[in-house]
C-alpha positions in Angstrom: -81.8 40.5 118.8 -80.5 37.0 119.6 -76.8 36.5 119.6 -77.1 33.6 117.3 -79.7 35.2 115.1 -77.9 38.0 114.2 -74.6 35.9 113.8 -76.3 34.1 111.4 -77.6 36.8 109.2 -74.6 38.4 109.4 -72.6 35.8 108.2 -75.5 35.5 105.5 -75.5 38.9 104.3 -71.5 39.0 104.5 -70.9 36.0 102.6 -73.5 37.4 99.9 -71.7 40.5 99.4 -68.7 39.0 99.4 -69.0 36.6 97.0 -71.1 38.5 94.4 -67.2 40.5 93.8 -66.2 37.7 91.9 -69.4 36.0 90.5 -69.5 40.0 89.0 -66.5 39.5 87.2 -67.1 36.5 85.9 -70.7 38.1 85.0 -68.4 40.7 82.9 -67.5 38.5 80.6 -71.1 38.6 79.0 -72.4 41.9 80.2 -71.0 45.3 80.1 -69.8 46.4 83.6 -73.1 49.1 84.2 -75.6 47.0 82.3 -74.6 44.1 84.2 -75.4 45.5 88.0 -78.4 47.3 85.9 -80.5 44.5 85.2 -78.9 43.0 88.3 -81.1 45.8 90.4 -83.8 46.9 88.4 -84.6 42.7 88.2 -84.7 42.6 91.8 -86.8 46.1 92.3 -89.5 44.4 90.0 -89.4 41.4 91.8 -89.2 42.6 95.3 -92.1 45.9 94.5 -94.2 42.5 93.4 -93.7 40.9 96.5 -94.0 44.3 98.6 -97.4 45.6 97.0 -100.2 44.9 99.4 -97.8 46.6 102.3 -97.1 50.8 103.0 -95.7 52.5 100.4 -94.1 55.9 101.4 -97.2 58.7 101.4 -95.2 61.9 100.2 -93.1 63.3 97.1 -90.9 63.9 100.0 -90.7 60.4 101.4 -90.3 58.8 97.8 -87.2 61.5 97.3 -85.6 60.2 100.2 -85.7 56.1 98.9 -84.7 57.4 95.9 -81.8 59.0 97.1 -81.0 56.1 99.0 -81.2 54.1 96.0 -78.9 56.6 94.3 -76.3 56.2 97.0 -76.8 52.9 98.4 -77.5 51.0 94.9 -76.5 52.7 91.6 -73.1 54.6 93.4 -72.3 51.5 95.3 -72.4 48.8 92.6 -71.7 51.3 89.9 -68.4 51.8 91.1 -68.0 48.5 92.2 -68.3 47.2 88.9 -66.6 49.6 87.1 -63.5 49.2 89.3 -63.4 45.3 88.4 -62.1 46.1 85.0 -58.8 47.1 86.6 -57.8 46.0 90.2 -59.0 42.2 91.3 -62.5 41.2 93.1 -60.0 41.0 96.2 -58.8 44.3 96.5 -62.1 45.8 95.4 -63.8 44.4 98.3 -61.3 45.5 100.6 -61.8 49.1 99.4 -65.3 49.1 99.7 -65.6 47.5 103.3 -63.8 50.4 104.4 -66.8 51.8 104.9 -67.5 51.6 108.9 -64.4 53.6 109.4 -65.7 56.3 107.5 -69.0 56.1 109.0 -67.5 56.8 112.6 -66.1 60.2 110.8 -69.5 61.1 109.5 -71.3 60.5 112.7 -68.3 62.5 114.6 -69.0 65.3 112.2 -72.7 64.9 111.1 -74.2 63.7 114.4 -71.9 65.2 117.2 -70.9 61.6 118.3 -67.5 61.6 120.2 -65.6 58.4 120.0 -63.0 57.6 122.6 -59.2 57.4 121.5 -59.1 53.6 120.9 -61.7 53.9 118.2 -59.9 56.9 116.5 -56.6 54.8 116.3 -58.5 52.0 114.6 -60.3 54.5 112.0 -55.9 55.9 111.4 -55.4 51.6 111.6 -57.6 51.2 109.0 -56.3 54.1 106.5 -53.4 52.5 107.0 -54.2 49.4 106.3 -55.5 50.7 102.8 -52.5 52.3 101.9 -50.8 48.4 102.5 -53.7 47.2 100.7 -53.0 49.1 97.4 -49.3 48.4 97.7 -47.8 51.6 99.3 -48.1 53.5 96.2 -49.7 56.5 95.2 -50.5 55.8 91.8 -53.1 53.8 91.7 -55.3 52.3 89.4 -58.7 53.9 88.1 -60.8 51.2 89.8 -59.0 52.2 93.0 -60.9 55.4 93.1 -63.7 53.7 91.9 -63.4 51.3 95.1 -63.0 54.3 97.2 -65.8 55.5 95.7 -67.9 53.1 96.3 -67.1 53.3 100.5 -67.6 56.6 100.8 -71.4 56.3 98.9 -71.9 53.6 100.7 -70.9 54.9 104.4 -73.1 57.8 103.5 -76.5 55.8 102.6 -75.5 53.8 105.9 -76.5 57.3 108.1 -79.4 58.0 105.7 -80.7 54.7 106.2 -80.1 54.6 110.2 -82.0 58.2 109.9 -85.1 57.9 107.4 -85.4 53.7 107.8 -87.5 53.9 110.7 -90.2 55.8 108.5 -90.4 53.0 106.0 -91.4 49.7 105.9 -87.5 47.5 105.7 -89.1 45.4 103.0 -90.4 48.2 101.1 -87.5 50.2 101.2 -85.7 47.8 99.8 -87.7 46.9 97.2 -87.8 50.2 95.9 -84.3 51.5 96.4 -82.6 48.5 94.6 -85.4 49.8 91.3 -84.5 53.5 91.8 -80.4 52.5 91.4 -81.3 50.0 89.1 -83.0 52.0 86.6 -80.5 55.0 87.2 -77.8 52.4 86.7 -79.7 51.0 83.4 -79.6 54.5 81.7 -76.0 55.2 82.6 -75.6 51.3 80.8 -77.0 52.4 77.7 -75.4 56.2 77.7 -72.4 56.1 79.2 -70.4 52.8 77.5 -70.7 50.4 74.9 -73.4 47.6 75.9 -72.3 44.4 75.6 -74.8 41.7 75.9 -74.4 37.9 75.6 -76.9 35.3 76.6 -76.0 31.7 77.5 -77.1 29.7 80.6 -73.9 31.1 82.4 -75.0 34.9 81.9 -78.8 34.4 82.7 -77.4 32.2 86.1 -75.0 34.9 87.1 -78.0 37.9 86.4 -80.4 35.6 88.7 -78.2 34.9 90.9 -76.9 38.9 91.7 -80.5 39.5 91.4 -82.3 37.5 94.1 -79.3 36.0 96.5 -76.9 39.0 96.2 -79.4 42.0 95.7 -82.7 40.6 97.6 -81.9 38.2 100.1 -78.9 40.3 100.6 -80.1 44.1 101.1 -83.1 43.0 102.6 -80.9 41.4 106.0 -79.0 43.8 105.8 -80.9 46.8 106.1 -83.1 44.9 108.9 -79.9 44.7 110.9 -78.6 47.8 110.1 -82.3 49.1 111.9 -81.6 46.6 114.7 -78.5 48.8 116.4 -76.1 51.7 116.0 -74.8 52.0 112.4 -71.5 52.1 113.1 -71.2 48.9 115.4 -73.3 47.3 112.5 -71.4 48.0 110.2 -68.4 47.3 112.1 -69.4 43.6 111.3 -68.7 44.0 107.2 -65.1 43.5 107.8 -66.4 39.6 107.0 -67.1 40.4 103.7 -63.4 41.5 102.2 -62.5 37.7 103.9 -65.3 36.1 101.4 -64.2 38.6 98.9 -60.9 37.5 98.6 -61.7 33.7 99.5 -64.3 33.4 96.4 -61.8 35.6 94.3 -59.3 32.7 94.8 -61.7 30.4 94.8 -63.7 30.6 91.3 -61.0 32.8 89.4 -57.8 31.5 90.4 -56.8 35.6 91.7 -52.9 35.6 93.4 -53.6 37.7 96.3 -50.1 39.6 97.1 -48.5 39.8 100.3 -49.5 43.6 100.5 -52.8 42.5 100.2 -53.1 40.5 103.0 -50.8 42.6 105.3 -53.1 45.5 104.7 -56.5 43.7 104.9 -55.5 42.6 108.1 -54.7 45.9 109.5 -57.7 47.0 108.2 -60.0 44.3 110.0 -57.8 45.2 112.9 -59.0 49.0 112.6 -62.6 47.8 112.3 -62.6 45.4 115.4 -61.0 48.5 117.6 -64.0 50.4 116.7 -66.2 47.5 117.3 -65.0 46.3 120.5 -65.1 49.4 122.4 -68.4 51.3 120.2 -71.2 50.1 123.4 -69.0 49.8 126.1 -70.4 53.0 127.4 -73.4 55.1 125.7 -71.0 58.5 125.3 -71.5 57.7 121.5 -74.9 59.4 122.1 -75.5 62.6 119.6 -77.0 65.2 121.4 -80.5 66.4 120.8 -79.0 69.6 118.8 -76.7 68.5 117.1 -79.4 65.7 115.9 -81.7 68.3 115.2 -79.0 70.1 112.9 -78.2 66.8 111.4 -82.2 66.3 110.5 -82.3 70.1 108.8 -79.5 69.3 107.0 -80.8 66.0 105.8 -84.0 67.4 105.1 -82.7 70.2 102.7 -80.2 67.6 100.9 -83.2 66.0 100.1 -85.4 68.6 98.8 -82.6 69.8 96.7 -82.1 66.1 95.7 -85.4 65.6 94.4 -85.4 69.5 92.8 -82.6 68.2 90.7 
């Protein structure tokens, strides 16, 4: 891709996710935490399956199990724990929790796909941890939505190999389209079963819904699965360290968040983790997985999935 192509969308998709941390909050003034990113997704499934319907939809039970379990991780884990970890900790330090993510997706391609990473890389995945531990203060106990923001990475590292893996089957804008309605409606139920739903509708609460819908859910998956299929999903997502920066910028920016010292020590050790795994990810193509060990890696996928969709 062009240099200043994919600068752009990255920037695009980076301020996007970003931002959407603290137009969320906001958003949970009206809207119960799970209703909220709910109707945020299943909105944007409609509208995108809409747009999406004259191209390929996936042929098998099989193929539709695998966007579904996508969606699962990807969409209703992701912004599920997302929003429910806004209740406690600030749009800041949820956004630095959840960008973690590359680091753990070098792990799960060292032990999932046989990919061996050179020292400098491994000392900015230890940088990184590190730089979480800051992050949250150098304390151990933490809030609840601190293990929801954890949670959140780790779902969302995992959908990142699944995606690299299965996205080349699907159609980008279809997948899309029909991941964000899988999570949605999965997040939907959990809305209605699993808390109290709080609904209130002014002009604010309907912009806010619109808004996470189309720019933050739409406009937002769809660039960034399309780069994600571009290039290695590590170096991609080696590029969300952005998104903490717009996290914490429209934090302070529309809700007036103090960011703490600890907050910014640790978020730059953390972007300092992710750039060491950046920098030196393509200077030489030892990051290869071998044939076997892909192989493994597909069997393995391919029985998660059946098991998934079993379930």
């Amino acid at each position: 891709m062009n240099p200043i192509l994919f600068a752009i969308l990255v920037v695009v998709t980076t301020s996007l996710m970003g931002s959407s941390f603290a137009i969320g909050k906001i958003g949970l003034t009206y809207v119960s935490p799970l209703l909220l990113v709910g109707m945020r997704f299943t909105l944007a499934g409609l509208l995108m399956a809409l747009w999406v319907r004259k191209k390929p939809i996936p042929a098998t039970l099989g193929e539709w199990g695998k966007v579904g379990l996508i969606g699962f991780l990807q969409t209703a884990a992701v912004m599920g724990c997302i929003f429910l970890s806004l209740r406690t900790i600030t749009a800041g330090e949820s956004s630095i929790l959840t960008f973690m993510n590359p680091l753990l997706v070098v792990i799960w391609g060292t032990v999932f796909l046989g990919m061996r990473y050179r020292f400098s890389q491994w000392a900015g995945v230890l940088v990184g941890i590190a730089g979480v531990f800051i992050t949250l203060g150098s304390h151990l106990q933490w809030e609840t939505g601190t293990l929801f923001g954890i949670g959140s990475a780790i779902s969302w590292s995992i959908a990142t190999i699944l995606v690299k893996k299965w996205g080349i089957h699907f159609n980008v804008w279809v997948m899309t389209a029909y991941q964000m309605l899988a999570g949605g409606i999965v997040l939907l139920i959990m809305g209605v079963t699993l808390e109290v739903p709080k609904l209130i509708l002014t002009p604010t609460s309907v912009f806010i819904v619109l808004w996470l819908a189309i720019m933050a859910s739409i406009v937002q998956f769809a660039t960034w699965f399309y780069l994600l299929n571009q290039g290695d999903p590590g170096r991609t997502s080696a590029f969300l360290f952005l998104a903490p920066f717009f996290g914490v910028l429209s934090g302070w920016l529309l809700l007036d968040e103090v960011v703490q010292w600890h907050v910014y020590a640790g978020g730059l050790l953390i972007f300092a983790g992710i750039f060491l795994v950046n920098w030196t990810f393509s200077a030489k193509r030892q990051s290869q997985p071998s044939a076997a060990s892909s192989d493994l890696f597909s069997r393995k996928l391919d029985v998660f999935s059946k098991k998934a969709i079993a379930a």
